[in-house]
N, C-alpha and C positions, 0 to 999 in steps of 0.2 A: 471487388470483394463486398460482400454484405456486411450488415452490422453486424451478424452473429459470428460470422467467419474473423471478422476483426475482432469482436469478444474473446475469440477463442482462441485466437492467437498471442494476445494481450493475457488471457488465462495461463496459457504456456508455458509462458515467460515467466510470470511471479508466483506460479505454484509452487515449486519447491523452496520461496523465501516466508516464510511464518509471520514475520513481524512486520509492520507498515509504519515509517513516520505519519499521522495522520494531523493535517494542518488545518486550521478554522478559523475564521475571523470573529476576531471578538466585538464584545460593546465600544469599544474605543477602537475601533477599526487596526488593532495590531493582530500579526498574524501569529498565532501559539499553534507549538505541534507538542505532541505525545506518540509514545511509541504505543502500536494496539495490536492486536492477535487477529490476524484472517480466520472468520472462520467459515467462508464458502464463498466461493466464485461461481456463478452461474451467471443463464442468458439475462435476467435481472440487474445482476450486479454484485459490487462485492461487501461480503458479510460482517460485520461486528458485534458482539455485546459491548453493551457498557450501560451506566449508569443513570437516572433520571438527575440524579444531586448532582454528573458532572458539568463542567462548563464547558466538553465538547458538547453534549447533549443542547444546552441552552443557546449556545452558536450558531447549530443548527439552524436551530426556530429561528434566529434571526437573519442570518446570511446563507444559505446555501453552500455555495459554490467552496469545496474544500479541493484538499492535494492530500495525494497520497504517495510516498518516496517509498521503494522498496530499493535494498542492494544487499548485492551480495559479491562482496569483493574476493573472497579467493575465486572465485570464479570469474570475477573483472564485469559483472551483470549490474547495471545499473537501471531504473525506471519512474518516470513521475510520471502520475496518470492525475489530470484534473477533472474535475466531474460535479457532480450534484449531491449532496446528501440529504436522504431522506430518513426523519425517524419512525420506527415501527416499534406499535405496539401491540403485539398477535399473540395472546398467550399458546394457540395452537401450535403457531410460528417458533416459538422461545423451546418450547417444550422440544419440540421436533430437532431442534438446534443442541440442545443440550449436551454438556459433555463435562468431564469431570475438570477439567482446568478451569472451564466458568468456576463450577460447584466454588472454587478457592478463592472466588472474588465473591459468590451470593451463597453466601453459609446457608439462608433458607432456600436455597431452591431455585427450580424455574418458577416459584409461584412468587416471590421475591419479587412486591410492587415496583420496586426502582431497577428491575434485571429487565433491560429493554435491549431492541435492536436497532442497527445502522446499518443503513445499504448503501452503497457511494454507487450511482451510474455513474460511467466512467463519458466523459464527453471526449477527451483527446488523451495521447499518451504518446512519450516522446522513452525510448530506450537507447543504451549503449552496450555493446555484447560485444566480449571480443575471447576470442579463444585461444592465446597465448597465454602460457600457465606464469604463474607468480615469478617463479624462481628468472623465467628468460624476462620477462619484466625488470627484475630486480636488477639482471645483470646490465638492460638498455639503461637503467638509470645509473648504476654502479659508475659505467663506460660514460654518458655524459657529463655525472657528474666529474669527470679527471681528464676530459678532453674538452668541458666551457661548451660544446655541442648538445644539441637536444638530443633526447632520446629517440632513438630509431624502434619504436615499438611498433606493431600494428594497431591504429586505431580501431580496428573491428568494427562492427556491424553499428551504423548510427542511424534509427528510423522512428516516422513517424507515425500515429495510427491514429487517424479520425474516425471516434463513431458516434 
């Protein structure tokens, strides 16, 4: 597979999850996450707003290399994709990007000095999928826990994606 074909398979996956734990290393080398809003996945990489004043932002400039956790448990979809973060500052870029859920974080605007972007390259991604609904979950667990036996669920789909 290519790297755009692995893009795009990793795209797949956490399109339909909105929100990202996104993780940075800080000045004292501890590792802080916040939860942040996708807002585009292309052949590039994946998309953020956020702030010049915050301390993902300043992270960045120091260390690179972040994590990105996406899930989505009724559906049993788990993902961390580790990568690169790069800050962008492209008024063309912001502007093009624009939508009214930023608007509720930069009351002035996309002209709004501190309204900048994040792009994570994604380097590897490791996911767990499995397609066994909540309820027959509940009930492997329900049954181990009253039988002292693990739970007989399917682990589904566990894979890795280098790009």
């Amino acid at each position: 597979m290519t790297n755009s074909a692995h893009l795009a398979e990793l795209a797949d996956r956490i399109r339909p999850i909105r929100f990202a734990m996104f993780t940075t290393i800080d000045a004292n080398g501890h590792l802080v996450s916040q939860p942040m809003t996708v807002q585009k996945t292309d052949d590039s990489g994946i998309w953020f707003y956020t702030s010049t004043l915050t301390g993902l932002w300043e992270n960045i400039a120091a260390t690179p290399q972040v994590n990105l956790s996406f899930t989505q448990p009724d559906d049993n979809l788990f993902v961390s994709i580790s990568g690169e973060g790069f800050r962008v500052v492209d008024r063309a870029l912001i502007h093009a990007m624009w939508n009214t859920m930023v608007q509720a974080w930069f009351p002035a605007g996309p002209e709004d000095e501190h309204a900048v972007l994040v792009r994570v390259e994604p380097r590897a991604a490791e996911y767990w999928d499995s397609d066994e609904s909540k309820m027959v979950r509940l009930f492997h667990y329900a049954k181990a826990a009253m039988t002292g036996e693990r739970p007989e669920t399917d682990p589904g789909e566990h894979g890795k994606i280098s790009l």
